[in-house]
C-alpha positions as CSV (number, residue, x, y, z in Angstrom):
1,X,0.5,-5.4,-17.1
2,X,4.0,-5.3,-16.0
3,X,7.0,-7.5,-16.7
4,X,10.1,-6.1,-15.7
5,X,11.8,-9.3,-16.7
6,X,11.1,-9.2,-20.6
7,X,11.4,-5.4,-20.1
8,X,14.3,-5.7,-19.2
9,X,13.9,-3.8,-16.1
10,X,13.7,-6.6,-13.7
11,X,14.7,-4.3,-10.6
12,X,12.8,-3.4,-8.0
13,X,12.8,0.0,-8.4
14,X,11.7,-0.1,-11.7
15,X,8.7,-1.4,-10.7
16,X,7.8,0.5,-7.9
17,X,8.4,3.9,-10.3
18,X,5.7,1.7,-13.0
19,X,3.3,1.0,-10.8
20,X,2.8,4.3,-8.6
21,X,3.0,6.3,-12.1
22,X,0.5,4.8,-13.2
23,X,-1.5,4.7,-9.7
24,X,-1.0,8.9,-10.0
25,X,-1.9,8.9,-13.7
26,X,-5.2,7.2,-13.2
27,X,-6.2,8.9,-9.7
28,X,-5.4,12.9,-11.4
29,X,-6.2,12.2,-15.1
30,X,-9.0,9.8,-15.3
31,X,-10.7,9.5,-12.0
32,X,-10.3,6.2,-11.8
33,X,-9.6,3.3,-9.4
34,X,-6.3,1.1,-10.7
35,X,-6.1,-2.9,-10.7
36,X,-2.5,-4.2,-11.0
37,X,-3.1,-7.1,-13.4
38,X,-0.3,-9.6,-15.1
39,X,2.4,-9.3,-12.8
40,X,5.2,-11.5,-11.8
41,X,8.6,-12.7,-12.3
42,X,10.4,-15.3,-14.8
43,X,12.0,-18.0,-13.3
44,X,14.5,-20.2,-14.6
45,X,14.4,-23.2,-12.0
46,X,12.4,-23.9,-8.9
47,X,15.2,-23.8,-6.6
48,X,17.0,-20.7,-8.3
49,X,15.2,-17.3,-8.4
50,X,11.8,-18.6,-6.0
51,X,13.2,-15.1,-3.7
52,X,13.6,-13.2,-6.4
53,X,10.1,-14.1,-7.0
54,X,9.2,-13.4,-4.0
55,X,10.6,-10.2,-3.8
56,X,8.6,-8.9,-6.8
57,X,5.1,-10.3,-4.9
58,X,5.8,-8.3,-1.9
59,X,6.7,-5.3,-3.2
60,X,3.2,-5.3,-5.4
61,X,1.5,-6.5,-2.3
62,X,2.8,-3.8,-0.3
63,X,1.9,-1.2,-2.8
64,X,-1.8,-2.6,-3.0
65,X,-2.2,-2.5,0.5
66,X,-1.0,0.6,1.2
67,X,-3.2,2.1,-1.3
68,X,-5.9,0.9,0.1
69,X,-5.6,1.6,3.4
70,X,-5.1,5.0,2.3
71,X,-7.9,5.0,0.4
72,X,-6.1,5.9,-3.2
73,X,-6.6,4.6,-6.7
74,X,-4.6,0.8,-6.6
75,X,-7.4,-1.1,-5.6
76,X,-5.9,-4.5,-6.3
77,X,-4.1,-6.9,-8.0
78,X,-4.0,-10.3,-10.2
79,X,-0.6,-11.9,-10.6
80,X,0.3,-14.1,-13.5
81,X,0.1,-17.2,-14.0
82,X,-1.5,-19.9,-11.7
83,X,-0.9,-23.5,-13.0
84,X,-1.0,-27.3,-11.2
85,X,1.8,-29.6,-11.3
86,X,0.7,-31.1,-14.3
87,X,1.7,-27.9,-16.3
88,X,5.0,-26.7,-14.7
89,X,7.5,-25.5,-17.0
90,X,10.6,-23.4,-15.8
91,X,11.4,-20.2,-17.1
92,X,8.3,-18.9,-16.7
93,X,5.8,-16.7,-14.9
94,X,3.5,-19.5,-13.3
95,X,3.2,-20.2,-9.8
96,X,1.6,-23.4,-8.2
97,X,-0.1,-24.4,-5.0
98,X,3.1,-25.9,-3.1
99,X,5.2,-22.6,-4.2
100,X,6.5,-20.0,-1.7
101,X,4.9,-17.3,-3.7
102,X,1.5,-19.0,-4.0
103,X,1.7,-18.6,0.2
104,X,2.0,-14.9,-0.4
105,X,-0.3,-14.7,-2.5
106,X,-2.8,-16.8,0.2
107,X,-1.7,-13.8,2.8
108,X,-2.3,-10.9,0.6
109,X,-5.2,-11.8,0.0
110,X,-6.4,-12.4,3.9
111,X,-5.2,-8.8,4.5
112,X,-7.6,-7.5,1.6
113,X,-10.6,-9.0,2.5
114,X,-9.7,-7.8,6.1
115,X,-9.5,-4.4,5.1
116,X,-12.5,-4.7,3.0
117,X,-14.6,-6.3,5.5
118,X,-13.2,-2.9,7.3
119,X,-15.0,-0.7,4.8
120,X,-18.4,0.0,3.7
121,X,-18.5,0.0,-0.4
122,X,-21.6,2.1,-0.1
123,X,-23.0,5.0,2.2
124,X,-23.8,3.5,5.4
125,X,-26.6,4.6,7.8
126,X,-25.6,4.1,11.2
């Protein structure tokens, strides 16, 4: 988990450092693939902060992907929260379908299972 906001670390920087320590940590000391789980950012409205939101999505995104393209230990990622219109309640970490950030999350995912339909999971006889 990571939450820069209630960390009081909300910039980006911060969570770059987090993430690809702990990317090294579980790649040299356990031998071990990584999945980026509970991210996100607070919001306090819908039309203030959706960027900022935004910001913090691509920068995990990009990390992911690069990762695996490279082949190292991030292997993927689960953001936080995913509610419907029923439930919306500013100041907080969900995103819905009609959000910005939802779209991002749509692409990100379309660029994982490309590069996983790129890759054999097991040993492959040709």
């Amino acid at each position: 988990h990571i939450w820069p906001d209630t960390w009081e670390r909300p910039e980006e920087s911060f969570q770059r450092s987090w993430i690809l320590t702990h990317m090294r940590e579980a790649e040299e000391e356990l031998g071990k693939p990584l999945v980026l789980e509970e991210f996100g950012k607070s919001i306090k409205s819908y039309e203030d902060g959706i960027e900022a939101r935004n910001q913090v999505y691509r920068s995990a995104h990009e990390l992911v992907e690069e990762s695996v393209r490279k082949n190292r230990g991030l292997k993927g990622s689960i953001f936080w929260n995913w509610e419907t219109d029923l439930i919306r309640s500013p100041g907080s970490y969900e995103i819905n379908n009609g959000d910005s950030t939802f779209e991002l999350v749509k692409e990100h995912a379309r660029r994982m299972n490309e590069m996983s339909a790129q890759k054999c999971s097991f040993r492959c006889e040709v």
